[in-house]
C-alpha positions in Angstrom: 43.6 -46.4 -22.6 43.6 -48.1 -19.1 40.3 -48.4 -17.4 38.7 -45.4 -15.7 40.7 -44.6 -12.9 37.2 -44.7 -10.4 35.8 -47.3 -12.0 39.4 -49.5 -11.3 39.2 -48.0 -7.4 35.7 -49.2 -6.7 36.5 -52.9 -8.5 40.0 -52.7 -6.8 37.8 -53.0 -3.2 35.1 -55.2 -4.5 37.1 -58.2 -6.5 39.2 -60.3 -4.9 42.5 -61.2 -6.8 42.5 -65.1 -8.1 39.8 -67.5 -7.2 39.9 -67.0 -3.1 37.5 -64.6 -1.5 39.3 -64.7 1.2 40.0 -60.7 2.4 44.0 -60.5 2.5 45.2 -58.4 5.2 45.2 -55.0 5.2 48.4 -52.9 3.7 50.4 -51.6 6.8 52.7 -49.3 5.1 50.6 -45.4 4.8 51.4 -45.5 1.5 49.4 -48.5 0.5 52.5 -50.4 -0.5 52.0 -53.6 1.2 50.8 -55.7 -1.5 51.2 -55.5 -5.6 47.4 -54.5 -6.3 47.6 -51.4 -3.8 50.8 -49.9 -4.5 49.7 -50.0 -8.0 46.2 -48.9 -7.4 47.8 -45.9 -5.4 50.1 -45.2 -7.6 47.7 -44.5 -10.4 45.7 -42.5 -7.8 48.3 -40.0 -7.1 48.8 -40.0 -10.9 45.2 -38.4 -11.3 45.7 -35.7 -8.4 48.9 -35.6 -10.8 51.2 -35.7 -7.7 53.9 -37.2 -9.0 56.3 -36.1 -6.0 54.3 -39.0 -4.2 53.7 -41.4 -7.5 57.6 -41.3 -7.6 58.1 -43.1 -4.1 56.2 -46.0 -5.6 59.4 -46.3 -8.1 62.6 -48.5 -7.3 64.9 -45.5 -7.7 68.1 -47.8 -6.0 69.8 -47.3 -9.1 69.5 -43.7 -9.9 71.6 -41.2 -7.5 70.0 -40.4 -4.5 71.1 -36.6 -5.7 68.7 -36.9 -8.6 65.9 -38.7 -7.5 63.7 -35.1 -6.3 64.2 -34.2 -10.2 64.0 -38.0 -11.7 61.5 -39.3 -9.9 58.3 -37.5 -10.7 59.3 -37.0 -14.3 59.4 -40.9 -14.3 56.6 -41.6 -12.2 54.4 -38.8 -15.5 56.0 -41.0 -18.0 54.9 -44.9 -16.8 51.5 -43.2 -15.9 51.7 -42.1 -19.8 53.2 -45.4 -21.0 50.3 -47.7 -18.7 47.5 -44.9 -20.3 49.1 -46.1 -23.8 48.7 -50.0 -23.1 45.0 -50.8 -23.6 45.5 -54.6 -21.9 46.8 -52.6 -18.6 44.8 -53.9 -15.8 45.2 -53.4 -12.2 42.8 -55.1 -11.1 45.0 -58.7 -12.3 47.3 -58.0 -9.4 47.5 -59.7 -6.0 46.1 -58.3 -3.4 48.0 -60.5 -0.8 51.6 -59.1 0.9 53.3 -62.2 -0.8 52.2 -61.3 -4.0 51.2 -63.8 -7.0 53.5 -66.9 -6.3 52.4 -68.4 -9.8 52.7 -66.1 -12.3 57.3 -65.9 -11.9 59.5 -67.8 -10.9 61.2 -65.1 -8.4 58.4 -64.7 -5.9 59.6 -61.5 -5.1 58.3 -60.3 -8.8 54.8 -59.5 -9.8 53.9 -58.9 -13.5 51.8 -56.2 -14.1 51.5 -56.1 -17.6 53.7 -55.8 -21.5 54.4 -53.1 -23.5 55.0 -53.5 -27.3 57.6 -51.2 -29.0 59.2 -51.8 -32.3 58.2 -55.3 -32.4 58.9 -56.3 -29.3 57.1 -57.1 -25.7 58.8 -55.5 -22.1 57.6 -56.5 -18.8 56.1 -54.1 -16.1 56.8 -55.8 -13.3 56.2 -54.7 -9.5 58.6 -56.2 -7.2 59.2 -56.3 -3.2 61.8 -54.3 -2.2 62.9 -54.2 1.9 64.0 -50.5 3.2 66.1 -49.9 6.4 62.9 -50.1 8.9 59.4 -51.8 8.5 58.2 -54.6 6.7 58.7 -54.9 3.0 57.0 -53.0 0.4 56.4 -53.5 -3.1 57.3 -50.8 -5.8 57.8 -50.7 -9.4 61.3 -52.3 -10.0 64.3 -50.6 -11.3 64.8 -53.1 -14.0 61.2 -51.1 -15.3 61.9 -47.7 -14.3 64.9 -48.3 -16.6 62.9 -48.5 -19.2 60.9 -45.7 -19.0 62.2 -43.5 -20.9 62.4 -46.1 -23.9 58.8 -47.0 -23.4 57.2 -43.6 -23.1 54.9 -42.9 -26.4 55.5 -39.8 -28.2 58.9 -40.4 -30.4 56.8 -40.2 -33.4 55.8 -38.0 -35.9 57.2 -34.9 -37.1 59.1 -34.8 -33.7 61.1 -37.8 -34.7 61.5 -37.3 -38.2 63.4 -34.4 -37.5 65.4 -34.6 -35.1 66.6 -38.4 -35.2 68.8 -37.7 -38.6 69.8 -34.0 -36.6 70.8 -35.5 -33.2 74.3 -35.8 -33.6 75.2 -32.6 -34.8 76.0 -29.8 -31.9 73.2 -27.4 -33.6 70.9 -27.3 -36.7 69.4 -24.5 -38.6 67.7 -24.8 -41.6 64.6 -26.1 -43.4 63.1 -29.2 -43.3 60.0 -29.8 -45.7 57.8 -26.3 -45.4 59.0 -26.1 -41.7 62.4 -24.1 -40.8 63.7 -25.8 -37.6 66.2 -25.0 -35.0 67.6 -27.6 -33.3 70.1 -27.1 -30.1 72.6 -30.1 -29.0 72.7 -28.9 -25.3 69.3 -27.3 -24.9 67.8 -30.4 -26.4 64.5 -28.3 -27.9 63.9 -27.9 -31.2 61.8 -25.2 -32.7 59.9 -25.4 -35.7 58.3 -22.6 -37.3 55.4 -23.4 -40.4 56.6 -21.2 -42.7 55.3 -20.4 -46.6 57.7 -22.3 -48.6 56.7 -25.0 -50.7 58.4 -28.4 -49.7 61.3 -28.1 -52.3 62.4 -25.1 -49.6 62.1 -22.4 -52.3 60.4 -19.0 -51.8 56.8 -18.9 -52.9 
């Protein structure tokens, strides 16, 4: 798990980023995007009042439809909060706290790296990145090169969940008994439903 939310909100005001203690200047955008540490930091915070309608516009959605992004982006912005919750090195408090970001830490400046996330042997990078809209000064989001993989990186494809249905996923529908559980499985619907039943495991009645 990530830090406690309050105790990351009252070191996120406290600790300067890297060895300056300089204060940066304060965010200018209402939504705390200014600089990689806040957006992130706010982001979070509207995760916990679990409004994700306003943890989505802290997403890079340029590369979604503009028609989909009421109904993409707060599933997206509930599925990083679970995938940050599921990486225990996730700390906020690492970003910059400066509008220009970390200039050190990529070689695009425009890129900040907020932290990896293992899955099936390998490492993907978070990474917060500026991004300039029509009007005002430029803010800094999650970029869409990691809300793309979102979906891949959100835990909870394991289990009993995956054992079923990977081997059932490309048949248009599935009835019938896996183990002691008899499972329905729907192509379009995409829900399965499993019901415990009180056959033995080689599916015969008791």
């Amino acid at each position: 798990m990530r830090l406690p939310f309050a105790l990351c909100l009252l070191f996120a005001a406290i600790v300067p980023a890297g060895s300056s203690l300089a204060q940066a200047p304060p965010a200018t955008d209402p939504l705390g995007r200014g600089n990689p540490r806040s957006a992130v930091t706010a982001f979070l915070e509207a995760c916990e009042e679990k409004d994700y309608a306003k943890a989505a516009q802290y997403l890079d959605l340029d590369k979604i439809p503009s028609s989909q992004h009421t109904q993409q982006g707060p599933r997206l912005a509930q599925q990083l909060e679970a995938v940050l919750d599921s990486d225990g090195r996730f700390n906020p408090l690492r970003l910059s706290q400066y509008p220009q970001g970390d200039l050190t830490d990529d070689p695009d400046p425009a890129i900040e790296h907020a932290g990896t996330v293992r899955r099936r042997g390998q490492t993907f990078e978070l990474t917060p990145a500026t991004h300039n809209p029509k009007t005002g000064a430029a803010i800094w989001l999650f970029s869409s090169a990691t809300v793309g993989l979102i979906p891949e990186l959100t835990p909870g494809n394991t289990g009993m969940r995956a054992a079923i249905e990977a081997p059932i996923a490309a048949f248009p529908s599935f009835h019938g008994v896996v183990g002691n559980a008899a499972v329905e499985m729907d192509q379009f619907s995409g829900i399965g439903t499993v019901v415990i039943s009180a056959f033995p495991h080689d599916g015969a009645p008791a």
